[in-house]
C-alpha positions as CSV (number, residue, x, y, z in Angstrom):
1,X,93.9,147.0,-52.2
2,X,91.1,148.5,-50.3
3,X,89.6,144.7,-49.8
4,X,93.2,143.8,-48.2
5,X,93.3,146.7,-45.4
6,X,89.8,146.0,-44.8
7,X,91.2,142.1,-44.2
8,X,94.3,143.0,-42.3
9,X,92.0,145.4,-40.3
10,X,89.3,142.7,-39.4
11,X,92.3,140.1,-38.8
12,X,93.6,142.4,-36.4
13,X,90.5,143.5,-34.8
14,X,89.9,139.8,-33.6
15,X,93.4,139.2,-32.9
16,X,93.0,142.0,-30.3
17,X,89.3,140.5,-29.2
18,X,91.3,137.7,-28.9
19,X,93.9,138.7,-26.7
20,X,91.1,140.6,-24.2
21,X,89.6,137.8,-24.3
22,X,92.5,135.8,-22.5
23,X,93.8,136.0,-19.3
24,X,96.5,133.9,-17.2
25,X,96.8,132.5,-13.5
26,X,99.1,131.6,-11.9
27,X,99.7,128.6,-10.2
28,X,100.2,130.9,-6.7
29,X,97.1,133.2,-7.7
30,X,93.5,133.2,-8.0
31,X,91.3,135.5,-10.3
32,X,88.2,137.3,-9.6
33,X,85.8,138.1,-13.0
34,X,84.1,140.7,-12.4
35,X,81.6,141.8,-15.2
36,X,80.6,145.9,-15.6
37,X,81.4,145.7,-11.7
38,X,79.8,143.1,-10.6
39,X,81.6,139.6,-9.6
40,X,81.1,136.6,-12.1
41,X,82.9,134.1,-10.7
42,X,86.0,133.2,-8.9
43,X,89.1,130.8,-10.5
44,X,91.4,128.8,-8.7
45,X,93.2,126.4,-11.1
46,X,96.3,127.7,-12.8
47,X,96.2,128.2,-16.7
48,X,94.7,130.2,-19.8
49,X,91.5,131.0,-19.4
50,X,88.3,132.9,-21.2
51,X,86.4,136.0,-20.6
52,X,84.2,138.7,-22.2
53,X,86.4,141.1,-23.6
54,X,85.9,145.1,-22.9
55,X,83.0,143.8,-20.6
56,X,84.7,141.8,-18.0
57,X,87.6,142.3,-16.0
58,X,89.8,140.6,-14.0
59,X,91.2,141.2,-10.2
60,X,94.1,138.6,-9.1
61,X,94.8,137.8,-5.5
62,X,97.7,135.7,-4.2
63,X,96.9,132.7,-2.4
64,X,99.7,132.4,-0.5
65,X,100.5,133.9,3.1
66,X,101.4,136.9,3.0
67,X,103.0,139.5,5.7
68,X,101.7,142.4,7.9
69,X,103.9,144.6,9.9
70,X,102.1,147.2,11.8
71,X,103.4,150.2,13.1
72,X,104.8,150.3,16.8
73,X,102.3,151.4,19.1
74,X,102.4,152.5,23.0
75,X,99.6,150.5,24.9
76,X,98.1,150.9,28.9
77,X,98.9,147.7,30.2
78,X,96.4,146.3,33.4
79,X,98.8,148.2,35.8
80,X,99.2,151.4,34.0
81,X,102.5,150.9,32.7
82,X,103.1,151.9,28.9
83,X,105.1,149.9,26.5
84,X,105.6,150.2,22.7
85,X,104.8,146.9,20.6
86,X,105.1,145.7,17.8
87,X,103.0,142.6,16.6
88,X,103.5,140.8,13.0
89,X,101.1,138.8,11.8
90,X,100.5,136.1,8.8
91,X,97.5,135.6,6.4
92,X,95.8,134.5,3.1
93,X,93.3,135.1,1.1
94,X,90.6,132.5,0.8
95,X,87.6,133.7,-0.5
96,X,87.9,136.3,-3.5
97,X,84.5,137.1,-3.7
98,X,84.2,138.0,0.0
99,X,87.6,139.6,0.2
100,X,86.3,141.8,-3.3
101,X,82.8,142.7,-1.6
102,X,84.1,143.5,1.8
103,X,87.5,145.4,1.0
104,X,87.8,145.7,-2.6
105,X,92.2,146.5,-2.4
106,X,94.8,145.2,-0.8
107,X,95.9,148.4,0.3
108,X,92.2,148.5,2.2
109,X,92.5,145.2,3.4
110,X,95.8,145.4,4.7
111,X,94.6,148.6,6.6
112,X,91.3,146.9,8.2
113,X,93.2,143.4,9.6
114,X,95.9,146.2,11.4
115,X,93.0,147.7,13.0
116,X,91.7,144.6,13.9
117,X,94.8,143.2,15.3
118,X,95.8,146.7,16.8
119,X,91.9,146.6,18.8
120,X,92.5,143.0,19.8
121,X,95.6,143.5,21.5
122,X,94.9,146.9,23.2
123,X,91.8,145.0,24.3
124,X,94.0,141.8,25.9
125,X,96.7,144.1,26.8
126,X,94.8,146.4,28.5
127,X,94.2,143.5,31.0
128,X,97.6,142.3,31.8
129,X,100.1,143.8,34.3
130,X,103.6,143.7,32.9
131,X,105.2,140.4,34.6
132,X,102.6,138.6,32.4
133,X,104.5,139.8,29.1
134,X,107.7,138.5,30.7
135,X,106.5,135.5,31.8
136,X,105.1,131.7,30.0
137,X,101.7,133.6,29.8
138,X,102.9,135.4,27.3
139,X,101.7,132.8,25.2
140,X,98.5,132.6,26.2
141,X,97.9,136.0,25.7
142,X,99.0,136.1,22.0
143,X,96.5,133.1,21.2
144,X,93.7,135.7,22.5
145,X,94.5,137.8,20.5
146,X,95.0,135.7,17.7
147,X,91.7,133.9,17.8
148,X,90.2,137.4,18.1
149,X,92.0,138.1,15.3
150,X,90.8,135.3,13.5
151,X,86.9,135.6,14.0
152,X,87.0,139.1,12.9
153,X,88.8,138.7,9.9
154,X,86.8,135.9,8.7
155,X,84.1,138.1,7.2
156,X,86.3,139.6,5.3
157,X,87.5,136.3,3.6
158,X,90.3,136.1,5.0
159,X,92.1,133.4,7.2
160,X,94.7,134.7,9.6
161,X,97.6,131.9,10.1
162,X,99.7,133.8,12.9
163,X,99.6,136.8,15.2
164,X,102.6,137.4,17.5
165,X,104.8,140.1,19.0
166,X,107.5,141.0,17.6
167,X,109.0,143.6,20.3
168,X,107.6,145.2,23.3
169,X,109.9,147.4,24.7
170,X,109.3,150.0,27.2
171,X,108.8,154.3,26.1
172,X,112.5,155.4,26.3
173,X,111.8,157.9,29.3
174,X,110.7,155.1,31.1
175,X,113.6,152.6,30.4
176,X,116.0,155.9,31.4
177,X,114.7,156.0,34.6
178,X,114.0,152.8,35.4
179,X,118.0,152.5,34.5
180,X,118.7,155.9,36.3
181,X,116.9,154.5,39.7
182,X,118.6,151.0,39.0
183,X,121.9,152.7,38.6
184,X,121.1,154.6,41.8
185,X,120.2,151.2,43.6
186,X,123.4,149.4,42.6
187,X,125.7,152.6,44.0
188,X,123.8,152.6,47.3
189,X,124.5,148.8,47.3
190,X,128.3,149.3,46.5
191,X,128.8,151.7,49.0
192,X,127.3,149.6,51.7
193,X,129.0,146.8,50.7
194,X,132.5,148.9,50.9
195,X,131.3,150.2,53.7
196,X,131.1,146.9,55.6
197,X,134.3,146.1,53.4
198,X,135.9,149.1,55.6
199,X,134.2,147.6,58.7
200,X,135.5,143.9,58.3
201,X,139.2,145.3,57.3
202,X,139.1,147.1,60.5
203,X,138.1,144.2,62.4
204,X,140.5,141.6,60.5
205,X,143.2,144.5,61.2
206,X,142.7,145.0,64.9
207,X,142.2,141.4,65.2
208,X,145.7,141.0,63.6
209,X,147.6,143.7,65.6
210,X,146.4,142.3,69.1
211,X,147.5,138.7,67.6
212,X,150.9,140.1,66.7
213,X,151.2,141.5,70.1
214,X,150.7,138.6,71.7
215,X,152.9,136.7,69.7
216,X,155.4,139.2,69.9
217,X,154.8,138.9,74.0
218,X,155.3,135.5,74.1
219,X,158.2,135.2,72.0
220,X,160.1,137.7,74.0
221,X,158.6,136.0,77.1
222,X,160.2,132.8,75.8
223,X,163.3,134.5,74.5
224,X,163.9,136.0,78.1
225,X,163.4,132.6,80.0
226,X,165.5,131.2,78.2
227,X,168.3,133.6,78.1
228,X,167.6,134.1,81.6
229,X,167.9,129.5,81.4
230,X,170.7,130.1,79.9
231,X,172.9,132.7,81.7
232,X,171.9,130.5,84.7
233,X,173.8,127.5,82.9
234,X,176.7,129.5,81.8
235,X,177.1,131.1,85.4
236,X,176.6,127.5,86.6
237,X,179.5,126.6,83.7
238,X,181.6,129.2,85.0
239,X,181.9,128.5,88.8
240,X,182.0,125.3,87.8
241,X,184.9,125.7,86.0
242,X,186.1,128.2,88.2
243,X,185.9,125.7,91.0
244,X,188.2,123.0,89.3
245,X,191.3,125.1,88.2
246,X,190.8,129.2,89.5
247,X,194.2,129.7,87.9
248,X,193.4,128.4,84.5
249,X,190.0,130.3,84.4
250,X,191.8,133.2,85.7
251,X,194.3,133.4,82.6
252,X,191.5,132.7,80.1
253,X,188.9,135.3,81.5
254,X,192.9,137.3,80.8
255,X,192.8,136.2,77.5
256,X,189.3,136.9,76.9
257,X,189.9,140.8,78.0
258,X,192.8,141.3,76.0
259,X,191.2,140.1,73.2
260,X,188.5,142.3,73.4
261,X,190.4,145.2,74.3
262,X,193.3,145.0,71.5
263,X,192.1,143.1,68.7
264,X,189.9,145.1,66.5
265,X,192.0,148.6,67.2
266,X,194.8,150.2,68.1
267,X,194.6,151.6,71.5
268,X,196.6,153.3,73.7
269,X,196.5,152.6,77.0
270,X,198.4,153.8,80.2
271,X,198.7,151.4,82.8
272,X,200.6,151.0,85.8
273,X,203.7,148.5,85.2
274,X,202.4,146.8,87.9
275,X,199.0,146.3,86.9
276,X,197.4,143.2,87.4
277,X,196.2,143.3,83.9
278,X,199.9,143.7,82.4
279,X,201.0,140.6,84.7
280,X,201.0,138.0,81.8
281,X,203.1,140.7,79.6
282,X,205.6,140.9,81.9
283,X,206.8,137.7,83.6
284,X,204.5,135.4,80.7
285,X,201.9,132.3,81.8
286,X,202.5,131.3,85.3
287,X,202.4,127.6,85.0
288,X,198.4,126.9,85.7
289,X,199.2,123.0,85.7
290,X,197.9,121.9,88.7
């Protein structure tokens, strides 16, 4: 029985040798062997592989790009105007070995490229007046930096694909009163601009009072001349008229007063009886035929 544990124990001693002795990559990894601390060798292909057990171990990197965010930062721009930015930035490992020597972690890795990227664009920045950022240089400048970027992180075994900014946005005091001083801009502008608003009413209202007194002028000029052309012609009517049969205009211009006097009312009037007015009341129409 003793024989059998001693079995089982040796079969499970190997089977454990055996399973240190393995390790797995990925097909988006790559392994580093490092051997009582110091590197071996590095493995790219994907797939089961072999290694000393308790004696070597094994450090995995990924091979494909990966992210870095750094923290917003305020930079002195050219013309001593700050500005919080944020840049982003996309890399890979390609050398394991180097990357193992020079940084060891990710975490110390990732920490080191943000520096570098950080110093690269304070550097540029620091060189640029503001328009720049908001113009097609913009551009130009994030290739300096990213070619900066590049040469510096090469030592480290790394290859940096992208560098860009991500925001770059003005300290919040600043954007307030850049807004306050715009806001006070515009307000002056609107109250010139009512002002002259005022002015042109006034003038477009002055302008239309002296036109409507002139029209109003000349219409009553006109209405006068020819009331005036008109009484002229009725007067002329009249003697006319008057001139052809006196006794027949002399009984209508009759008519017409007792029309006016007695139609619309009820009057009372006190007359003589031999009024010339009651003349046609009491004896009736003289015969006017001529």
């Amino acid at each position: 029985m003793s024989r059998m544990k001693m079995v089982l124990s040796a079969i499970a001693v190997l089977a454990a040798l055996a399973l240190l002795s393995c390790y797995t990559v990925e097909q988006t990894e790559q392994a580093l062997v490092v051997r009582l601390g110091a590197p071996v060798k590095v493995v790219q292909e994907a797939g089961l592989h072999l290694k000393l057990p308790l004696v070597d171990s094994v450090q995995f990197y990924d091979k494909r790009l990966l992210p870095l965010e750094p923290p917003l930062e305020q930079i002195i721009l050219g013309d001593q105007k700050r500005l919080e930015v944020q840049m982003y930035a996309r890399y890979r490992i390609v050398d394991a070995l180097l990357y193992y020597q020079s940084v060891r972690t990710v975490e110390q890795a990732r920490s080191q490229l943000t520096q570098i990227v950080s110093s690269a664009l304070r550097r540029e920045l620091g060189q640029v007046k503001l328009l720049a950022l908001l113009s097609e240089e913009r551009r130009a400048i994030t290739d300096v930096v990213l070619n900066e970027t590049i040469e510096r992180a090469r030592p480290l075994g790394i290859e940096v694909a992208d560098v860009r900014i991500r925001r770059a946005d003005l300290p919040p005091e600043t954007s307030q009163a850049i807004y306050d001083r715009m806001k006070s801009e515009r307000q002056r502008e609107a109250k010139g601009l009512r002002a002259q608003g005022f002015e042109w009413a006034e003038q477009i209202q002055s302008r239309a009072d002296r036109d409507r007194t002139v029209i109003l002028s000349e219409a009553q000029r006109q209405s006068l001349t020819t009331r005036g052309q008109g009484d002229a012609e009725a007067s002329r009517i009249y003697a006319e008229a008057f001139g052809r049969d006196p006794k027949f205009f002399e009984f209508y211009r009759a008519m017409q007063t007792y029309k006016q006097a007695l139609a619309d009312a009820n009057p009372t009037l006190v007359l003589s009886p031999n009024s010339e007015l009651l003349k046609y009341f009491g004896n009736g129409p003289r015969d006017v035929r001529p």
